[in-house]
PDB file of N, CA, C and O in Angstrom, chain B, residues numbered from 101:
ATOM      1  N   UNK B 101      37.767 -14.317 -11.644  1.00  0.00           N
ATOM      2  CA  UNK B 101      37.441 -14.086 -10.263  1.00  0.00           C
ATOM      3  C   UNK B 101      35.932 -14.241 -10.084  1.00  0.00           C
ATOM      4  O   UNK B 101      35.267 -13.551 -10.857  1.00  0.00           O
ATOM      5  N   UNK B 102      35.190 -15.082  -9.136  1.00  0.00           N
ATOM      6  CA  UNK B 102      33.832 -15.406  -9.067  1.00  0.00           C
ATOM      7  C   UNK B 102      33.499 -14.172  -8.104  1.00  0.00           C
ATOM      8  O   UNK B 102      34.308 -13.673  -7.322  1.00  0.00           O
ATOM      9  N   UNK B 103      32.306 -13.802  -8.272  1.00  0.00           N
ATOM     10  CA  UNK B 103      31.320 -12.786  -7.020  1.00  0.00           C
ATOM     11  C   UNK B 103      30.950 -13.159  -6.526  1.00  0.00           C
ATOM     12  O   UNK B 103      30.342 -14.122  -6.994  1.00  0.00           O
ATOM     13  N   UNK B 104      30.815 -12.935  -5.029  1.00  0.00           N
ATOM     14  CA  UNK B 104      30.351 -14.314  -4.012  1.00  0.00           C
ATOM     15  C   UNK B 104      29.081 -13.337  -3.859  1.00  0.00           C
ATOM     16  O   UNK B 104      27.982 -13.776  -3.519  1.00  0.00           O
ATOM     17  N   UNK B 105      29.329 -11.911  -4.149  1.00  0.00           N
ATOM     18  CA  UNK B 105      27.679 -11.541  -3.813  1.00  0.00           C
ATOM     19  C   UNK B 105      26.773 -11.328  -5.129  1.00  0.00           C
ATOM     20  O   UNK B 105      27.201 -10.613  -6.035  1.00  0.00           O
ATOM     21  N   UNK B 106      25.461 -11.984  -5.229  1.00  0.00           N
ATOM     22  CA  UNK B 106      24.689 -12.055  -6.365  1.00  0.00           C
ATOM     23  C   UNK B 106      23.840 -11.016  -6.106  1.00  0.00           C
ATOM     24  O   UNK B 106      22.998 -11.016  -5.209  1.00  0.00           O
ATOM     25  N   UNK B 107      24.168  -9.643  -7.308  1.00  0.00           N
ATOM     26  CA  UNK B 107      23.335  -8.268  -6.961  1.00  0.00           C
ATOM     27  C   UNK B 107      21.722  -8.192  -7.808  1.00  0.00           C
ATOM     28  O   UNK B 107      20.900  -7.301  -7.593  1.00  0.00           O
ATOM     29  N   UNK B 108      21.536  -9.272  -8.733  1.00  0.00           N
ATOM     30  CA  UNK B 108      20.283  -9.554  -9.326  1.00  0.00           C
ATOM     31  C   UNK B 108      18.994 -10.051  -8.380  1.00  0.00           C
ATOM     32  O   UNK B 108      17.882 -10.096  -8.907  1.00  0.00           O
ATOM     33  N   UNK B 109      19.144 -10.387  -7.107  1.00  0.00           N
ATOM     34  CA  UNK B 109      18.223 -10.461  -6.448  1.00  0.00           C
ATOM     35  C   UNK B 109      17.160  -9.640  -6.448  1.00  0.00           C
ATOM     36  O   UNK B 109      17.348  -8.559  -7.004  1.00  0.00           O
ATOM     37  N   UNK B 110      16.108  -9.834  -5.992  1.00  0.00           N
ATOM     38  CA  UNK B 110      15.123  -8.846  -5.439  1.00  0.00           C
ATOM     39  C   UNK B 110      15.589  -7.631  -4.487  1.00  0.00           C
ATOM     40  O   UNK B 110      16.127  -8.057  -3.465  1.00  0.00           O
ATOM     41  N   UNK B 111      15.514  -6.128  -4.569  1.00  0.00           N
ATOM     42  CA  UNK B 111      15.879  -5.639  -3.262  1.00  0.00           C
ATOM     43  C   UNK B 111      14.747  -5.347  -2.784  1.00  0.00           C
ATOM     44  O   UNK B 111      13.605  -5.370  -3.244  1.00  0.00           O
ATOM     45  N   UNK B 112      15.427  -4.922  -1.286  1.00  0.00           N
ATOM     46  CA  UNK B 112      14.393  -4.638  -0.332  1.00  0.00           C
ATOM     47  C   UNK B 112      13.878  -2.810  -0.389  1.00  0.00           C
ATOM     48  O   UNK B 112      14.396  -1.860  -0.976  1.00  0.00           O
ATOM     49  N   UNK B 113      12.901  -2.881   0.318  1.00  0.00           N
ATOM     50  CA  UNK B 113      12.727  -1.330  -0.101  1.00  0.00           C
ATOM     51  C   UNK B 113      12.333  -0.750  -1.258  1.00  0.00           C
ATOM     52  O   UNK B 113      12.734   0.389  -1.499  1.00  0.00           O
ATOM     53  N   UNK B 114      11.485  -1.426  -2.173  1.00  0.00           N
ATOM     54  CA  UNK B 114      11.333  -0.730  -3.494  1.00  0.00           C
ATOM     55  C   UNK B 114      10.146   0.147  -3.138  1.00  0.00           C
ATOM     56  O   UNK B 114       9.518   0.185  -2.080  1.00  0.00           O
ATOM     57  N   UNK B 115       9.983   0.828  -4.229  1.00  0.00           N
ATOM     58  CA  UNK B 115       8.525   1.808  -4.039  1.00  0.00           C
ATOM     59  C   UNK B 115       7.266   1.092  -4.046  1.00  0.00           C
ATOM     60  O   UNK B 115       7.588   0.019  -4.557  1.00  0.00           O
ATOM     61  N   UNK B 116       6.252   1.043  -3.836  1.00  0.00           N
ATOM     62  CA  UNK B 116       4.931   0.686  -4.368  1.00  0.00           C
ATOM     63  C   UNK B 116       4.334   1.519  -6.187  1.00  0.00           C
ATOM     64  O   UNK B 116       3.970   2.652  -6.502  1.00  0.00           O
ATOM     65  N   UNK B 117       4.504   0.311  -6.899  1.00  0.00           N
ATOM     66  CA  UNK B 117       3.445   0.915  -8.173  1.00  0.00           C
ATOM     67  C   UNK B 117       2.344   1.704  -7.789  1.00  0.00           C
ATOM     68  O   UNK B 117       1.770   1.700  -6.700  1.00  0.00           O
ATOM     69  N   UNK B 118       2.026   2.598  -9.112  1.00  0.00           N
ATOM     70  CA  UNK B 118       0.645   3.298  -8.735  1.00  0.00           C
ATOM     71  C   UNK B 118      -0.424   2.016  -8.834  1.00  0.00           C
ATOM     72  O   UNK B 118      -1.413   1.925  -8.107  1.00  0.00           O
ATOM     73  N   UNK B 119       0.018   0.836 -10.073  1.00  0.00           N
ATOM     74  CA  UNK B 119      -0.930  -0.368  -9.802  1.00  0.00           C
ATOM     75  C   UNK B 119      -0.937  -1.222  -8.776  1.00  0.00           C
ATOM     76  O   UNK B 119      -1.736  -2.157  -8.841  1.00  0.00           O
ATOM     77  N   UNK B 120      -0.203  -1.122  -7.795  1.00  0.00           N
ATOM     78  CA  UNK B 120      -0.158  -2.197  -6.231  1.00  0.00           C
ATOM     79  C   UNK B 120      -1.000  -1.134  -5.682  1.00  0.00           C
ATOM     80  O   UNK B 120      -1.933  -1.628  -5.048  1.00  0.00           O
ATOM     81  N   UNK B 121      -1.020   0.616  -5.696  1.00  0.00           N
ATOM     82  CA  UNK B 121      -1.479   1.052  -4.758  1.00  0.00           C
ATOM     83  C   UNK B 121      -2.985   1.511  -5.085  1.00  0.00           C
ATOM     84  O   UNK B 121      -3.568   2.293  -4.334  1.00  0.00           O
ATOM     85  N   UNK B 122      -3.690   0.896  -6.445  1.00  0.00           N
ATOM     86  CA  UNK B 122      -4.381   0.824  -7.131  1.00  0.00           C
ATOM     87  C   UNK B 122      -5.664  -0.693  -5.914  1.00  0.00           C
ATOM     88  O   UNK B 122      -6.764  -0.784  -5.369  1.00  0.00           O
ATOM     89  N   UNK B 123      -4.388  -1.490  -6.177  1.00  0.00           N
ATOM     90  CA  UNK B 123      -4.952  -3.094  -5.404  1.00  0.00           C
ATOM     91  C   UNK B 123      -5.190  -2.900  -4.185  1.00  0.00           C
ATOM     92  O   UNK B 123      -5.864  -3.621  -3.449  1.00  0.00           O
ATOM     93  N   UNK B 124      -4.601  -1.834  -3.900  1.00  0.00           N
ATOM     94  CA  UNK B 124      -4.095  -1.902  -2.084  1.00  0.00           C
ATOM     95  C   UNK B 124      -5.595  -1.113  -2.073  1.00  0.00           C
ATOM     96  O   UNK B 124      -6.414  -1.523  -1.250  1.00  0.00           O
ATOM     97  N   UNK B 125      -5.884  -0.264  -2.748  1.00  0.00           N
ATOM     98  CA  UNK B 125      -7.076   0.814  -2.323  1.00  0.00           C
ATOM     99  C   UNK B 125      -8.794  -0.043  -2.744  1.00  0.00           C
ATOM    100  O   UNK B 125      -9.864   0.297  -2.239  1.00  0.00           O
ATOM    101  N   UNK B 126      -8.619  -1.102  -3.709  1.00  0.00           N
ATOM    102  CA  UNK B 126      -9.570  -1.808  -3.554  1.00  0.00           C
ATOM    103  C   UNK B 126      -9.564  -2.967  -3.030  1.00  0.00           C
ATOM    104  O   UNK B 126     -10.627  -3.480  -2.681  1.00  0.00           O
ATOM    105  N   UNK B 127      -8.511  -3.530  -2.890  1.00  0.00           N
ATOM    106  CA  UNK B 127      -9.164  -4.660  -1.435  1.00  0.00           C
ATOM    107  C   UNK B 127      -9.071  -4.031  -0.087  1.00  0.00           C
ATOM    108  O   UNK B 127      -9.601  -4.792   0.723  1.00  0.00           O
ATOM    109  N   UNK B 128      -8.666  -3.077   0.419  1.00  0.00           N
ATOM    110  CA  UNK B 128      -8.923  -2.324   1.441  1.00  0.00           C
ATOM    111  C   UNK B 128     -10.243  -1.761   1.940  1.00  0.00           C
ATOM    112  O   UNK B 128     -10.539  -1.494   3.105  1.00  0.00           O
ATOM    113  N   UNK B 129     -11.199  -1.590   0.521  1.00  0.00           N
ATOM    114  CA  UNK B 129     -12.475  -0.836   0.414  1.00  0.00           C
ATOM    115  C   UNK B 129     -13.109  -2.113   0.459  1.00  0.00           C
ATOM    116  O   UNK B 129     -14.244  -1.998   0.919  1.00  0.00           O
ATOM    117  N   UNK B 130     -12.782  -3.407   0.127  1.00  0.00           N
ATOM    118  CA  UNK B 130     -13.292  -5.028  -0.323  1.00  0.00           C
ATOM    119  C   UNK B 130     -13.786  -5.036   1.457  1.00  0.00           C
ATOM    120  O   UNK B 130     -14.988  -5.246   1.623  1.00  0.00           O
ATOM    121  N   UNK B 131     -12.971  -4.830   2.698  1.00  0.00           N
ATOM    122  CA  UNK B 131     -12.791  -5.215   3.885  1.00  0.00           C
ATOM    123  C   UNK B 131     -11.513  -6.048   4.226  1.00  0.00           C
ATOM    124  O   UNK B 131     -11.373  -6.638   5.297  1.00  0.00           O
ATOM    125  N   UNK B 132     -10.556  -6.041   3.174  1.00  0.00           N
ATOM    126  CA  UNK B 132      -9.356  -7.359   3.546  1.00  0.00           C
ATOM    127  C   UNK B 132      -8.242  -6.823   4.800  1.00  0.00           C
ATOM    128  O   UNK B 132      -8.069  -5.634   5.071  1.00  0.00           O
ATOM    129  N   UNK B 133      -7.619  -7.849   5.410  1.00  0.00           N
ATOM    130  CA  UNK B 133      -6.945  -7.070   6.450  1.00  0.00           C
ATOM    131  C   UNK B 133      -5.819  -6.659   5.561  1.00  0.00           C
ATOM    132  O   UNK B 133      -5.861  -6.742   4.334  1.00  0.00           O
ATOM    133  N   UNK B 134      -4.621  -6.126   6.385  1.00  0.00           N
ATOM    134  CA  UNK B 134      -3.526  -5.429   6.029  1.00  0.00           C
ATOM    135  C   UNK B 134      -2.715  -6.821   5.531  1.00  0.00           C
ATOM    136  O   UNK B 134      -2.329  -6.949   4.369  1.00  0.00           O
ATOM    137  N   UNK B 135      -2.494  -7.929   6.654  1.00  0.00           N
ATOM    138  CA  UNK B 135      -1.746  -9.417   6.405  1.00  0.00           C
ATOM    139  C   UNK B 135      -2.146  -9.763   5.418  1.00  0.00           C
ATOM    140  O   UNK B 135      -1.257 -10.227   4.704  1.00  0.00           O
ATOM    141  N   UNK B 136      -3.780  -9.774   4.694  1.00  0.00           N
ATOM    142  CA  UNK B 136      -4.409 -10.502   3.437  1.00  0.00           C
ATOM    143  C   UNK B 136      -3.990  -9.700   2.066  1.00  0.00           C
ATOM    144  O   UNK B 136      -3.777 -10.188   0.957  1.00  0.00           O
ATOM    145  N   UNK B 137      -3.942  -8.489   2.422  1.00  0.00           N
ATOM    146  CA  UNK B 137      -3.470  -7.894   1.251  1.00  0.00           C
ATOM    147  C   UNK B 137      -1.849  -7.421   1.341  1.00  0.00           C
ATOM    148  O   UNK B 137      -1.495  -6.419   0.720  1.00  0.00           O
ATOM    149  N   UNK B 138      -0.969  -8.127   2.077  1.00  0.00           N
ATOM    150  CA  UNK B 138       0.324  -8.072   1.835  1.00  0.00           C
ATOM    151  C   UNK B 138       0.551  -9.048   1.251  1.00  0.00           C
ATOM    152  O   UNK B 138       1.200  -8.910   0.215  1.00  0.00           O
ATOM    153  N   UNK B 139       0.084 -10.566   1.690  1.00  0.00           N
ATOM    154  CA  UNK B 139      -0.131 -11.629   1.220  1.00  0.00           C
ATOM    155  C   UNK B 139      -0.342 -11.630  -0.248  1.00  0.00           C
ATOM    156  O   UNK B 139       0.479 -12.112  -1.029  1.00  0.00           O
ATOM    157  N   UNK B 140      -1.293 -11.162  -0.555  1.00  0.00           N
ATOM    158  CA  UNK B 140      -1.718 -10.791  -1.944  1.00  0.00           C
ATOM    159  C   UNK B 140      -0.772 -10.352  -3.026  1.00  0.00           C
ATOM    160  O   UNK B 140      -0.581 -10.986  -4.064  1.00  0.00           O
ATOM    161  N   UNK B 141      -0.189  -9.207  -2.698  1.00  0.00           N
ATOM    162  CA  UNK B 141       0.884  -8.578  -3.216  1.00  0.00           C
ATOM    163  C   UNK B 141       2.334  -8.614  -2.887  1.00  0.00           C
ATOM    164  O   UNK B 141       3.057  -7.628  -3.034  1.00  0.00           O
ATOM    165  N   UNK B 142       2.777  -9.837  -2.410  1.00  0.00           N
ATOM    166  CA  UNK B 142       4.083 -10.057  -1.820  1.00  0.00           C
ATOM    167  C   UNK B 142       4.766  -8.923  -1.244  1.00  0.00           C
ATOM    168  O   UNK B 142       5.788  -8.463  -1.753  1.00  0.00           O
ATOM    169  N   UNK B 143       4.305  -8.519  -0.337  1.00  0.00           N
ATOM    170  CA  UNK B 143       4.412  -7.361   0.703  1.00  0.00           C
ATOM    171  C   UNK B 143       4.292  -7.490   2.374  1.00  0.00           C
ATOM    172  O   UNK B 143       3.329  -7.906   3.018  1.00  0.00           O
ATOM    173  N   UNK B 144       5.102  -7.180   2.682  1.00  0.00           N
ATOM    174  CA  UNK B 144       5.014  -7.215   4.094  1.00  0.00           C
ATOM    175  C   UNK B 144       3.640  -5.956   4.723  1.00  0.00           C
ATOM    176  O   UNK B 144       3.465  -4.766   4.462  1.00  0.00           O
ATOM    177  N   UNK B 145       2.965  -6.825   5.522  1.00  0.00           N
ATOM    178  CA  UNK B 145       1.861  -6.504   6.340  1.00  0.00           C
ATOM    179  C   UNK B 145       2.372  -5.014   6.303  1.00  0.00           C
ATOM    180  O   UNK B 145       2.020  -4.238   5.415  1.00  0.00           O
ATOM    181  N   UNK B 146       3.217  -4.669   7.316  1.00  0.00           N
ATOM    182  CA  UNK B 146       3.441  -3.253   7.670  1.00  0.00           C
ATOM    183  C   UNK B 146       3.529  -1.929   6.128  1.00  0.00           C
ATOM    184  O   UNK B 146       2.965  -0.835   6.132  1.00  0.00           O
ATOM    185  N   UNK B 147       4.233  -2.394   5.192  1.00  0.00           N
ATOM    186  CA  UNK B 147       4.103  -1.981   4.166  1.00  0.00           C
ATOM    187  C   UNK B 147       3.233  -1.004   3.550  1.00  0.00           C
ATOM    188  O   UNK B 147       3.398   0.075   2.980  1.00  0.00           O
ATOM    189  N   UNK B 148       2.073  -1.875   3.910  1.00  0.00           N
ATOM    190  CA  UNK B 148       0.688  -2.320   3.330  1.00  0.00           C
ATOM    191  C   UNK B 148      -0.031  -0.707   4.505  1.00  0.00           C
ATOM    192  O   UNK B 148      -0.423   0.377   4.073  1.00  0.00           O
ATOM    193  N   UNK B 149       0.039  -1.175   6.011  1.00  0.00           N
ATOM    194  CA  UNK B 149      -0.186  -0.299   6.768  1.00  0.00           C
ATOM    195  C   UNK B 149       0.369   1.110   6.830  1.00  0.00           C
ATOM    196  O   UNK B 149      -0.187   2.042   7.412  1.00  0.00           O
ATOM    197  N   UNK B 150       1.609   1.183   6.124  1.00  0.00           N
ATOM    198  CA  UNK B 150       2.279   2.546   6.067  1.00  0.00           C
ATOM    199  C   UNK B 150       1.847   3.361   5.170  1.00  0.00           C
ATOM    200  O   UNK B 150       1.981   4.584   5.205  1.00  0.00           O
ATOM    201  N   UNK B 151       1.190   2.583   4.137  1.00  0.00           N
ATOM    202  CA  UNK B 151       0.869   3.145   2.455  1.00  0.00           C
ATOM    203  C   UNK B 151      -0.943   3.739   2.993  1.00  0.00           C
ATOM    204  O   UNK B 151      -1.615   4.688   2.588  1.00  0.00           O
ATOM    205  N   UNK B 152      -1.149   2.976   3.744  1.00  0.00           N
ATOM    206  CA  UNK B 152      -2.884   3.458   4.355  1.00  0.00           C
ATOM    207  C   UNK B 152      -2.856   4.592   5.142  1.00  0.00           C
ATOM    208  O   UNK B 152      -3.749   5.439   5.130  1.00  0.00           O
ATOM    209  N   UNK B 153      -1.566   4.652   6.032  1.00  0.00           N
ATOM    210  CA  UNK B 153      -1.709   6.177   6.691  1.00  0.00           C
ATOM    211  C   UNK B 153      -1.257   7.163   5.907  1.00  0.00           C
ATOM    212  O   UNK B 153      -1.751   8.273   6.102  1.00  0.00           O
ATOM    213  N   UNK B 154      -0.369   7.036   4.991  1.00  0.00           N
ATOM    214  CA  UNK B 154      -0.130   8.080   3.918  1.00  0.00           C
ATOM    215  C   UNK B 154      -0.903   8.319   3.035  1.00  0.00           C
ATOM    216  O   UNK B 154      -0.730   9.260   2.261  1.00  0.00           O
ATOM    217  N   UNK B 155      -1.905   7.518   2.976  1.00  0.00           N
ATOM    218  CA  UNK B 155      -2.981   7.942   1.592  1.00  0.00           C
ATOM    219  C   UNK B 155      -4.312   8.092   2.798  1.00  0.00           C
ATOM    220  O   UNK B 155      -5.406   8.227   2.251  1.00  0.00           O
ATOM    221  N   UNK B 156      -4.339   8.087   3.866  1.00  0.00           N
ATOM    222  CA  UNK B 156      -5.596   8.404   3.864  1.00  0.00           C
ATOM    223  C   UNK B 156      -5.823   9.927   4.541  1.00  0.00           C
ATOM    224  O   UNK B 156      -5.045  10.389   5.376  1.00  0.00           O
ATOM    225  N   UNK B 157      -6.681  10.435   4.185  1.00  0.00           N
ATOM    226  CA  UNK B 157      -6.886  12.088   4.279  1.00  0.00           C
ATOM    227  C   UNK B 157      -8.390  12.302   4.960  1.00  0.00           C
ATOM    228  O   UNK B 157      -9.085  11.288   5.034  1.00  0.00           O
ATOM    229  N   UNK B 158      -8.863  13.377   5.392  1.00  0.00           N
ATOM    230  CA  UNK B 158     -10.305  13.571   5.698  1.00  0.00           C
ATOM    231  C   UNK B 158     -10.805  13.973   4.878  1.00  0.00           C
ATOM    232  O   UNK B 158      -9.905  13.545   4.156  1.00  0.00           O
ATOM    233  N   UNK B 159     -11.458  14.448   4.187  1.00  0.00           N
ATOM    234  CA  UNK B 159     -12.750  14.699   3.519  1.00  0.00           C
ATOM    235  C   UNK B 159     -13.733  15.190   4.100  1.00  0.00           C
ATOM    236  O   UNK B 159     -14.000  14.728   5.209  1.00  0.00           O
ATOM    237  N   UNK B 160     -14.635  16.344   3.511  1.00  0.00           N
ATOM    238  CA  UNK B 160     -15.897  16.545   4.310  1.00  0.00           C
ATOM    239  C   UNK B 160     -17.084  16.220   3.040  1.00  0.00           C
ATOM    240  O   UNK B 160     -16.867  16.480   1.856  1.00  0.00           O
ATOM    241  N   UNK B 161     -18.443  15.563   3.590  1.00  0.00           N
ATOM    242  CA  UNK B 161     -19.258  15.380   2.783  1.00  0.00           C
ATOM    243  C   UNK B 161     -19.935  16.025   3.099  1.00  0.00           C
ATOM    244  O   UNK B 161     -19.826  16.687   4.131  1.00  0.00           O
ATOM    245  N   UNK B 162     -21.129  16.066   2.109  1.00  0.00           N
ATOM    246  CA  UNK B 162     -22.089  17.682   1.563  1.00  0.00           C
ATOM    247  C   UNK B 162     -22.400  18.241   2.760  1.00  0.00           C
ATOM    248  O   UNK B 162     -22.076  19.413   2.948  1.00  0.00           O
ATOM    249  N   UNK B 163     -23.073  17.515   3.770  1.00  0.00           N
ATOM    250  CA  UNK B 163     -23.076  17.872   4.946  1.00  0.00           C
ATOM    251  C   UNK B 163     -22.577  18.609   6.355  1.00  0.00           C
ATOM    252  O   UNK B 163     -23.002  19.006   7.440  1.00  0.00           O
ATOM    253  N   UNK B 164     -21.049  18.475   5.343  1.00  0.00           N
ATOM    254  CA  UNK B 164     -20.078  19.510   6.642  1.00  0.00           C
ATOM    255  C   UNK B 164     -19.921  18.193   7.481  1.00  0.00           C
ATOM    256  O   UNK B 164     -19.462  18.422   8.600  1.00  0.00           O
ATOM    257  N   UNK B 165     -20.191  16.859   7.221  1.00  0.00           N
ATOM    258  CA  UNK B 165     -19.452  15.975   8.368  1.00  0.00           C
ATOM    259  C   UNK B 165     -18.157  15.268   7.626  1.00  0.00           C
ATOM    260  O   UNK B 165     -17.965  15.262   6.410  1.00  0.00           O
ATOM    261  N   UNK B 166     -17.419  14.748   8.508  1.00  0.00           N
ATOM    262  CA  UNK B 166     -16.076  14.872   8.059  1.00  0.00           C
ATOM    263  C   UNK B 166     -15.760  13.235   8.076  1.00  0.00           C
ATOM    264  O   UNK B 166     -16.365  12.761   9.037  1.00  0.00           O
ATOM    265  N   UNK B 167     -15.284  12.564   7.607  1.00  0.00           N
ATOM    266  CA  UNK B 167     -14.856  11.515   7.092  1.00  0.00           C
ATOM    267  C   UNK B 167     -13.838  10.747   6.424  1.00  0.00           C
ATOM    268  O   UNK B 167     -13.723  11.198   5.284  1.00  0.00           O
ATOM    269  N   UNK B 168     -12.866   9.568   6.669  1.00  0.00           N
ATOM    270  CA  UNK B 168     -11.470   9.802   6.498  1.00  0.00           C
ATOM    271  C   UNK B 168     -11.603   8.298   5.105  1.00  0.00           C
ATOM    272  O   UNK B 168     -12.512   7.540   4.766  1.00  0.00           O
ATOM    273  N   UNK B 169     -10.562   8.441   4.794  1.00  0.00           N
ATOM    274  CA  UNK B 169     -10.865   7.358   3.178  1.00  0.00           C
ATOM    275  C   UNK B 169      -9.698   7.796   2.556  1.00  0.00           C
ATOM    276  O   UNK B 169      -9.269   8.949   2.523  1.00  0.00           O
ATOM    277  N   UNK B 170      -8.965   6.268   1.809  1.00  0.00           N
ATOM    278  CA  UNK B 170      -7.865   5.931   1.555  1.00  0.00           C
ATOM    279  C   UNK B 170      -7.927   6.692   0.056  1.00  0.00           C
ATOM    280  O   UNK B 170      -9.075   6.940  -0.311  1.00  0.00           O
ATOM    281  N   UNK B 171      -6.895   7.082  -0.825  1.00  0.00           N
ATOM    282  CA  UNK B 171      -7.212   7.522  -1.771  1.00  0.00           C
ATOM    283  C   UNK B 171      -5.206   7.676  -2.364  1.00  0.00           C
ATOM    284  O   UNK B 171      -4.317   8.492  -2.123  1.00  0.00           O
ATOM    285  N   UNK B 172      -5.311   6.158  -3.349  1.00  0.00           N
ATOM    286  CA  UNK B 172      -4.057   5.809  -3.765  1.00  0.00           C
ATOM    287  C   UNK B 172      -3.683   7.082  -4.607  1.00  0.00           C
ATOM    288  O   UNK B 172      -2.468   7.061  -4.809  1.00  0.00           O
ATOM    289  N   UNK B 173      -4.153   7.952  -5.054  1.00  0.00           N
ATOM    290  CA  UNK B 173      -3.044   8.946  -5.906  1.00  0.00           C
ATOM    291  C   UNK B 173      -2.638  10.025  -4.524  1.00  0.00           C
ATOM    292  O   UNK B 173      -1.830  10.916  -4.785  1.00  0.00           O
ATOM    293  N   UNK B 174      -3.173   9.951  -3.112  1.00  0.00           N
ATOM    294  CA  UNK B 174      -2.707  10.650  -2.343  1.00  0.00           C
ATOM    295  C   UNK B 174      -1.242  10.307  -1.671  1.00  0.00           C
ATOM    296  O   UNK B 174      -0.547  11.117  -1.057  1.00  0.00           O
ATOM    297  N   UNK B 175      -0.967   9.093  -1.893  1.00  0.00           N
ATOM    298  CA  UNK B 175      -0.095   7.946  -1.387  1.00  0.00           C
ATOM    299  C   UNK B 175       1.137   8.299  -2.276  1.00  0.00           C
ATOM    300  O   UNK B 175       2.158   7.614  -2.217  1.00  0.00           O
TER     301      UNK B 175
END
């Protein structure tokens, strides 16, 4: 009996590595857009944008002023 569905494909929905979210946090800091670094990492743009609002947090520097920055082990 043949399988007409082939389950070895790629799926959709996998997690991000701590090393994609490693890439994602320095070409992000580089200036690259979200499209250039999905591109990069065979990732869809939005992906890329979902993983930036989940890792990025505020921070305050010495100063007591407050400041927001991506930070992949927060992700």
């Amino acid at each position: 009996m043949a399988h007409l569905e082939n389950t070895i494909q790629n799926r959709k929905n996998k997690h991000l590595s701590p090393y994609e979210r490693g890439q994602i946090a320095a070409l992000h800091n580089a200036g690259h857009s979200n499209r250039d670094i999905g591109r990069r990492l065979g990732r869809h743009h939005q992906t890329i944008a979902n993983e930036l609002e989940r890792g990025t947090t505020t921070q305050l520097k010495t100063g007591r002023t407050p400041y927001t920055a991506y930070f992949a082990e927060t992700g």
